[in-house]
DRENVO-210497 format. One record per residue (C-alpha): residue number from 0; residue in one letter; x, y, z. Coordinates in steps of 0.25 Angstrom, whole numbers, always signed. Layout:
N
+-----+------+-------+-------+-------+
! pos ! code !    c1 !    c2 !    c3 !
+-----+------+-------+-------+-------+
! NUM !    a !     X !     Y !     Z !
...
+-----+------+-------+-------+-------+
***
This chain:
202
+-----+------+-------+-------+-------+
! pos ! code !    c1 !    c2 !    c3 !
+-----+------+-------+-------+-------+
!   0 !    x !  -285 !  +412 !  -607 !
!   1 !    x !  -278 !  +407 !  -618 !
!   2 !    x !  -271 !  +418 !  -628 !
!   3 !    x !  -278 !  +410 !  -640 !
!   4 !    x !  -291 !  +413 !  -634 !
!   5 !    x !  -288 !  +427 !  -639 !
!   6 !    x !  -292 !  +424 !  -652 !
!   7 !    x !  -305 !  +428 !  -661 !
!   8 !    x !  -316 !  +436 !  -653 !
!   9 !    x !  -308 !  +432 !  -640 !
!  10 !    x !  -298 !  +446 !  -643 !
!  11 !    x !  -312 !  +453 !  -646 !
!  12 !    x !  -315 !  +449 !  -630 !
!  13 !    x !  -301 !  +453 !  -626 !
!  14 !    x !  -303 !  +465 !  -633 !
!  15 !    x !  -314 !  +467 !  -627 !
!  16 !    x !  -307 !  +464 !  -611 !
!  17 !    x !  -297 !  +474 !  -612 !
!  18 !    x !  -304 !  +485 !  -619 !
!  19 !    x !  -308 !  +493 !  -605 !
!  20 !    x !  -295 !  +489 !  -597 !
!  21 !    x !  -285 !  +499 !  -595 !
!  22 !    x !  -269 !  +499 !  -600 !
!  23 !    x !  -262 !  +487 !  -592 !
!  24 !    x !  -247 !  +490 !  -589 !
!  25 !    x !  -240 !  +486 !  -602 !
!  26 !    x !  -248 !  +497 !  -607 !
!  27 !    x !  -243 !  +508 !  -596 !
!  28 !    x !  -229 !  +501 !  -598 !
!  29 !    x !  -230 !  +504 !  -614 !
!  30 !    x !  -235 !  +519 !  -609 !
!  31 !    x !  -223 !  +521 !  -599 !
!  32 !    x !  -214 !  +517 !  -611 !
!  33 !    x !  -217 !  +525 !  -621 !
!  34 !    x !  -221 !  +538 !  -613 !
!  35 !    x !  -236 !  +534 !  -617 !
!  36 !    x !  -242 !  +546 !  -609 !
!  37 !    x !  -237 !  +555 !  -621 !
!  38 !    x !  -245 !  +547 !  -632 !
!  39 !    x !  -246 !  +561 !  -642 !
!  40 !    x !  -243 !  +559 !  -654 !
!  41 !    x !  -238 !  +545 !  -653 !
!  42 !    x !  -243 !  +531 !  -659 !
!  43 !    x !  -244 !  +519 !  -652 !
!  44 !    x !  -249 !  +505 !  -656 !
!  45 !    x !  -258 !  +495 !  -649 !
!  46 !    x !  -256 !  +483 !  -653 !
!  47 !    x !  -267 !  +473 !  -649 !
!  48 !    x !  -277 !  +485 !  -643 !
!  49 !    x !  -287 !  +476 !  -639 !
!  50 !    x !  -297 !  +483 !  -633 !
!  51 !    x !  -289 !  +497 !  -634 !
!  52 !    x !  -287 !  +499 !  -619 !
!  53 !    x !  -272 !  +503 !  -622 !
!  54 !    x !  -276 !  +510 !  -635 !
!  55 !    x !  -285 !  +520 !  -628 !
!  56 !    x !  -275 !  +521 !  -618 !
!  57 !    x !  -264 !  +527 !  -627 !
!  58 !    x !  -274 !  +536 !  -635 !
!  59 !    x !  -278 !  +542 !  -622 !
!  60 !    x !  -262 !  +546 !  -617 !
!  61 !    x !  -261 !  +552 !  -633 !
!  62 !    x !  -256 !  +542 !  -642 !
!  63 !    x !  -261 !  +538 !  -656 !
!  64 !    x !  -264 !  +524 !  -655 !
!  65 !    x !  -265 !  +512 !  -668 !
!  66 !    x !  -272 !  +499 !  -660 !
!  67 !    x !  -271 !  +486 !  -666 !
!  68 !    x !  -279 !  +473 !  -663 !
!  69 !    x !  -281 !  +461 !  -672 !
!  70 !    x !  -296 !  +461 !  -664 !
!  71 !    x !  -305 !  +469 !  -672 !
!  72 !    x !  -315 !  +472 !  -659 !
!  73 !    x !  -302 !  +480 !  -655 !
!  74 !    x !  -305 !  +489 !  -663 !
!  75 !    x !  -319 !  +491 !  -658 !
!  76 !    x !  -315 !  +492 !  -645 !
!  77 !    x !  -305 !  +502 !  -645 !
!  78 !    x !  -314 !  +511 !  -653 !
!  79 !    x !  -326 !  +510 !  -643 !
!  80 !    x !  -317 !  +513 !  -631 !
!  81 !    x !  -307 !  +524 !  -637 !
!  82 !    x !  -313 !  +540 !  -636 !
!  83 !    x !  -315 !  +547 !  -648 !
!  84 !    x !  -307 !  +556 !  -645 !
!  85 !    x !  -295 !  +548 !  -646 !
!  86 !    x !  -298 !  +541 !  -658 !
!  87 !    x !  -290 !  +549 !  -668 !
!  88 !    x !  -277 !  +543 !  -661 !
!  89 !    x !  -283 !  +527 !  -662 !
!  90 !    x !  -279 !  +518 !  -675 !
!  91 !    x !  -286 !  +505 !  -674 !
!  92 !    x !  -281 !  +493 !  -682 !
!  93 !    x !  -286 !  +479 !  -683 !
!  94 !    x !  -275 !  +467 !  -689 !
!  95 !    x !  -265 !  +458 !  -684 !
!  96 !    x !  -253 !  +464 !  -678 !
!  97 !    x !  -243 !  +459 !  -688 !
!  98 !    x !  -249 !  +464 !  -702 !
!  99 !    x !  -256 !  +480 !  -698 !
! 100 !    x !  -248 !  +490 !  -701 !
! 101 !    x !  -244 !  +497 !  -688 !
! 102 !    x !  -241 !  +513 !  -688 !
! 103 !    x !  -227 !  +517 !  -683 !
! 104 !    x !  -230 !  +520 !  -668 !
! 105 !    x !  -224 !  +525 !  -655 !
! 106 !    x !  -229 !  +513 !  -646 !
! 107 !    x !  -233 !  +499 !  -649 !
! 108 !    x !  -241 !  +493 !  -637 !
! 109 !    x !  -244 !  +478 !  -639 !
! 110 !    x !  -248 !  +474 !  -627 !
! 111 !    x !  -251 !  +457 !  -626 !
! 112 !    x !  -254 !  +460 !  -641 !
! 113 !    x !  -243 !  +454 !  -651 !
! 114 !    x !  -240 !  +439 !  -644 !
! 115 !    x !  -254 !  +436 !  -650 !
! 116 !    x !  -250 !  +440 !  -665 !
! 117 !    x !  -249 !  +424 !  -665 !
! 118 !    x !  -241 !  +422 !  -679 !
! 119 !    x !  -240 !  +434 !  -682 !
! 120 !    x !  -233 !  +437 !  -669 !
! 121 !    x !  -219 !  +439 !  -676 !
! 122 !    x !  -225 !  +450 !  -687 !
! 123 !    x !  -232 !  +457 !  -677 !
! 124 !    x !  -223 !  +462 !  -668 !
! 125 !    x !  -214 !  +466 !  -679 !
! 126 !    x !  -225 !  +474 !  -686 !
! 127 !    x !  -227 !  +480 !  -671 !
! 128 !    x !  -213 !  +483 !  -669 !
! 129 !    x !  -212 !  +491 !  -682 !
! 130 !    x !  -221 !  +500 !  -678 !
! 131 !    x !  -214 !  +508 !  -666 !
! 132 !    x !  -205 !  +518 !  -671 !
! 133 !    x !  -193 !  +524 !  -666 !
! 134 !    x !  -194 !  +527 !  -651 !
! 135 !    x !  -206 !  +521 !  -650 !
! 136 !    x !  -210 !  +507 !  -641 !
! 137 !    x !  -218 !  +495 !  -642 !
! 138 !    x !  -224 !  +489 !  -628 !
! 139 !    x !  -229 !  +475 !  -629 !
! 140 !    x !  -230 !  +461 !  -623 !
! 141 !    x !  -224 !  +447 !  -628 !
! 142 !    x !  -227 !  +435 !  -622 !
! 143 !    x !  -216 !  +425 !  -616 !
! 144 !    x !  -216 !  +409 !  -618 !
! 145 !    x !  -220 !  +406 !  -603 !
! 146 !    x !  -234 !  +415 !  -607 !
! 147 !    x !  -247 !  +405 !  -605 !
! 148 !    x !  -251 !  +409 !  -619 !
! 149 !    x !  -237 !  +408 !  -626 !
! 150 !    x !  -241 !  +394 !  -629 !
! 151 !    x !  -253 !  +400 !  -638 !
! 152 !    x !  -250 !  +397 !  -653 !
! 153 !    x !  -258 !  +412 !  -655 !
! 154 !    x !  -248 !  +419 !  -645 !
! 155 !    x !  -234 !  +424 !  -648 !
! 156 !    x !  -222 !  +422 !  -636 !
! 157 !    x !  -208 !  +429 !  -636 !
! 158 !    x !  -196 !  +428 !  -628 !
! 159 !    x !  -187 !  +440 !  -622 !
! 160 !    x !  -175 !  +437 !  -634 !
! 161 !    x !  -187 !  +438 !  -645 !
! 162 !    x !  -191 !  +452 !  -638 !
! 163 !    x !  -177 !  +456 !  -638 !
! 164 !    x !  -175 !  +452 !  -655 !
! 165 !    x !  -188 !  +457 !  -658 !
! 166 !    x !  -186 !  +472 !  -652 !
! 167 !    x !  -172 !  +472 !  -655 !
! 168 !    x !  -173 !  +486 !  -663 !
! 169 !    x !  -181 !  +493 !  -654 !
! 170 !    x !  -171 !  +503 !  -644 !
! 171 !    x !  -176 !  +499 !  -632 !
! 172 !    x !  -184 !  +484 !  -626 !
! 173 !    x !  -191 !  +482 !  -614 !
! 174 !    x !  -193 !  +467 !  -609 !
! 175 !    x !  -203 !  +464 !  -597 !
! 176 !    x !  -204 !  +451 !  -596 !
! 177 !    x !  -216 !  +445 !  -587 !
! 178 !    x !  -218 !  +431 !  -585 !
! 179 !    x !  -230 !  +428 !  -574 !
! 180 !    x !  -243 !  +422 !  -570 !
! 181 !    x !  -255 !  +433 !  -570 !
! 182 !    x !  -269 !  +436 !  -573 !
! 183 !    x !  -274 !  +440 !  -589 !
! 184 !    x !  -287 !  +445 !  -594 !
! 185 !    x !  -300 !  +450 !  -588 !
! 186 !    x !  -302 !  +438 !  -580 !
! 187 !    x !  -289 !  +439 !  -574 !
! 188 !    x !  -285 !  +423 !  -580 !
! 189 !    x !  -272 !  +418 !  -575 !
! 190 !    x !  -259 !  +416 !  -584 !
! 191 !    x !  -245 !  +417 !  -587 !
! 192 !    x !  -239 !  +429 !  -593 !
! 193 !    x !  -226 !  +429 !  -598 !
! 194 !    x !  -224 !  +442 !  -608 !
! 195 !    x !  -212 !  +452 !  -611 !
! 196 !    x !  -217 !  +467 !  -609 !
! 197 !    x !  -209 !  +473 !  -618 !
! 198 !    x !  -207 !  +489 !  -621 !
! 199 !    x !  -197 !  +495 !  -632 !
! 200 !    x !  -194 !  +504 !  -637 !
! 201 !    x !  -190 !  +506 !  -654 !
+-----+------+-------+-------+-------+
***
């Protein structure tokens, strides 16, 4: 599946897909980082939460949590699946990355979400980045050229010299580069992936 079949009610499906499936390793990678199992008191922002799989995660180990998706059926989604109980710590916000106004937080986890900002790739990852403060990390993926949807006009591709530029006043950069055939989605379609993992650390 092409990445500009992921447009209009398309997200609402993908949304939809992912809602029930449980944390994939970038997210127990992003957890490791920052000591995730001690959430109290700290905020962490999901940027593209999609069906809230990783939002309901980190509510559960403690942290307040601000989810953001330009897919209004997010919203819905997250709110059916998360326990009341819980729901005091859970912001929700609908918009494009680039122009919300995003809450200083301890974690910025954007997992697969910013390479489809499309034009407004540049704007969003810096009004991302903003919001990590001091001491705090940000864990993400960016796609590389060799990527099969690099070529989408809709989907943003780096390299490891603008990673470096683009994180050079945080204190600490991690850079897992991956570049490899494998399956994506619920049907398990065959493609080429080729991302940077990337944890830092403000």
């Amino acid at each position: 599946m092409g990445a500009s079949e992921f447009e209009d009610h398309s997200w609402e499906a993908f949304c939809e897909a992912t809602a029930s499936r449980g944390p994939l390793e970038y997210f127990h990678s992003a957890m490791e980082y920052v000591n995730g199992n001690v959430g109290a008191g700290r905020l962490a922002i999901d940027v593209g939460s999609g069906g809230g799989a990783d939002a309901r995660d980190l509510l559960s180990r403690g942290w307040r949590v601000f989810a953001l998706d330009a897919e209004p059926a997010s919203r819905r989604f997250l709110e059916e699946r998360t326990p009341q109980s819980v729901r005091e710590r859970l912001e929700i916000a609908t918009g494009s990355f680039h122009t919300i106004a995003l809450p200083p937080a301890d974690l910025v986890y954007a997992q697969f979400s910013l390479p489809f900002a499309g034009d407004d790739f540049d704007a969003a990852v810096t009004n991302v980045l903003a919001s990590v403060v001091p001491g705090g990390g940000f864990v993400g993926q960016f796609f590389g050229a060799n990527d099969d949807w690099a070529s989408d006009p809709h989907v943003a591709s780096v390299d490891r010299r603008w990673i470096e530029q683009t994180f050079s006043d945080f204190s600490e950069l991690e850079i897992d580069e991956r570049d490899h055939d494998g399956p994506y989605g619920a049907d398990s379609v065959n493609k080429h992936w080729h991302f940077f993992h990337i944890r830092a650390r403000r």
